[in-house]
C-alpha positions in Angstrom: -14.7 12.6 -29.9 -11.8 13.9 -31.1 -9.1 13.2 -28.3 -5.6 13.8 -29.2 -2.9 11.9 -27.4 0.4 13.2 -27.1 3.8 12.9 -25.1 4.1 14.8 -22.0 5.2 18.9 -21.8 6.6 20.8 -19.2 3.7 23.0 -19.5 1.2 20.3 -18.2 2.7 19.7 -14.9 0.2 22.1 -13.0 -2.9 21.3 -14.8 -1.6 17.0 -14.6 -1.3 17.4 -11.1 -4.5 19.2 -10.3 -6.2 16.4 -12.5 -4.8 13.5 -10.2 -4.9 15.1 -6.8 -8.8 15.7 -7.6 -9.8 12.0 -8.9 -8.2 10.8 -5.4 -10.3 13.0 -3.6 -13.2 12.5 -5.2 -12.6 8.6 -4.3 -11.7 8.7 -1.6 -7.9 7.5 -2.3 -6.4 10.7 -1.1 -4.1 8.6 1.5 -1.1 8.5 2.4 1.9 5.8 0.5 -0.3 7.1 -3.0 0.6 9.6 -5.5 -1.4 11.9 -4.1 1.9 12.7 -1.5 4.7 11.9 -4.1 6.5 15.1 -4.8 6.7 14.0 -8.5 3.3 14.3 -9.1 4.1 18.0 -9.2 7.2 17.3 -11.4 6.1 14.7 -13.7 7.5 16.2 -17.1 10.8 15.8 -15.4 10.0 12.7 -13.9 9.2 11.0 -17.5 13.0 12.1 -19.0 13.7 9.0 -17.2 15.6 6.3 -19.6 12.9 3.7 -20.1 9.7 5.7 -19.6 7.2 8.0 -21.2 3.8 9.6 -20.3 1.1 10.7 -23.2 -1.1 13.6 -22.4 -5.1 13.0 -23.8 -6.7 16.1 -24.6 -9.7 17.4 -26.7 -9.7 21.1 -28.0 -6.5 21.8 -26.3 -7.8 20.9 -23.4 -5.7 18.1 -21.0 -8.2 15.8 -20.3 -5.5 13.5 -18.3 -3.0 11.1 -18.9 -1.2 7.7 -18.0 2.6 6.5 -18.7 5.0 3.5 -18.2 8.0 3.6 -15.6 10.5 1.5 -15.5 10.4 1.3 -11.4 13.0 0.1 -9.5 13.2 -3.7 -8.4 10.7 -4.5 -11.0 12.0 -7.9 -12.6 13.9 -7.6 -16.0 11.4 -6.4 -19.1 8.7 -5.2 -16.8 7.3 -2.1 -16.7 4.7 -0.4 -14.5 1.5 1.6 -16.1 1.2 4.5 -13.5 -0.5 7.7 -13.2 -3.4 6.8 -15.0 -6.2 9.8 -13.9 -8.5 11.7 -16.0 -11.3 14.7 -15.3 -14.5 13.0 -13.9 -16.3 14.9 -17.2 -13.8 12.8 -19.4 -14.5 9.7 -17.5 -16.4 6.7 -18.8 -16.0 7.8 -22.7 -13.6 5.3 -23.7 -11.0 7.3 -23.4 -9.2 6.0 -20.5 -9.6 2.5 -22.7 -7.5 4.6 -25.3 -4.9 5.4 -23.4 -4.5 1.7 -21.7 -4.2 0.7 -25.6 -1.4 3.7 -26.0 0.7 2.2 -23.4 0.6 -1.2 -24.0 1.2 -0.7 -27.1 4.7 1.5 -25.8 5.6 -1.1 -23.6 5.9 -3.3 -26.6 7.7 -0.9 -29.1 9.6 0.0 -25.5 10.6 -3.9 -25.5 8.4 -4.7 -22.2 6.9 -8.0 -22.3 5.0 -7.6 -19.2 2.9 -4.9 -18.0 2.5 -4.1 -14.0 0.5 -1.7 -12.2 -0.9 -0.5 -8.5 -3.7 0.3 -7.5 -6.9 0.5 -5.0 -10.2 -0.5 -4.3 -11.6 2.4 -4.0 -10.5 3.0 -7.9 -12.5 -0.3 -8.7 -14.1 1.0 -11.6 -10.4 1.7 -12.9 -9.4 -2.1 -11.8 -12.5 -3.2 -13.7 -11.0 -1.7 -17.0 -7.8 -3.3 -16.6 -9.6 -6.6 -15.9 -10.9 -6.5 -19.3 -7.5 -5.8 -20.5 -6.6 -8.9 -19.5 -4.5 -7.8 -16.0 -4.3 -10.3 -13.7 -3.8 -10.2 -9.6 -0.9 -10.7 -7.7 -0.8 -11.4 -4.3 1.4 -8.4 -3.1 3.7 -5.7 -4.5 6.7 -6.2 -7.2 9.3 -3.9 -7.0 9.5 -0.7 -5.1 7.5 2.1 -6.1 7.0 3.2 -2.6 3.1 3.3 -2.8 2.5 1.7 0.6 -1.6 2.9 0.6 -1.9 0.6 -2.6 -3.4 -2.8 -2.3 -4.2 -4.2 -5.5 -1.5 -5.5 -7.8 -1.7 -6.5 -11.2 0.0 -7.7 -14.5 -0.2 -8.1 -18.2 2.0 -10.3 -20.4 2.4 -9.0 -23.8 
């Protein structure tokens, strides 16, 4: 495969937000307190010019296959930052590639100065939760910080 991962362009807000809005769906997970609601996740360009975070774009033939970032949201503890908005097509799912760009942000959060890694989710995504399992996330009992995602009940960390 040759997958190219890059940062985030104001031309990719449509297509990103298309690609999210469908993998809920299609799980399911199209609730309310998700991203599927959040007006950013028409706006995420924008969104990532926020001191702190970044999003990287994977795509194949110049084609956006989907995407995940880091965000530095609010009440999270000092050098903490969340992985969010982690969604790719269902044709570029289960190819590794959603691995790949795991091992893109973690390896931000480091150069970023994060030593620990956060991130929401749900069960219907458990496939997703399974991946980050073998990346070594580990459960919390309830939410850290406030992203506002009320309809997600599986927490997790990472220490770098």
């Amino acid at each position: 495969m040759e997958w190219k991962i890059r940062p985030i362009q104001p031309g990719d807000n449509p297509e990103l937000a298309l690609i999210i809005r469908t993998a809920l769906t299609e799980f399911g997970a199209n609730k309310p307190g998700t991203v599927y609601y959040d007006e950013s996740t028409d706006h995420l360009f924008e969104l990532f010019q926020t001191p702190g975070s970044c999003y990287f774009i994977a795509e194949e033939n110049n084609q956006l296959l989907g995407g995940a970032g880091l965000f530095p949201t609010p009440g999270l503890p000092e050098g903490w930052g969340e992985l969010v908005k982690m969604y790719l097509r269902k044709e570029a799912r289960g190819l590794g590639l959603g691995r790949k760009l795991i091992a893109h942000c973690l390896e931000e959060a480091k150069r970023s100065g994060y030593h620990t890694v956060y991130l929401e989710t749900m069960p219907e995504l458990r496939k997703a939760v399974a991946v980050y399992e073998q990346f070594g996330f580990e459960y919390l009992g309830g939410p850290v910080g406030n992203s506002g995602h009320f309809g997600c009940d599986v927490w997790m960390k990472k220490t770098l």
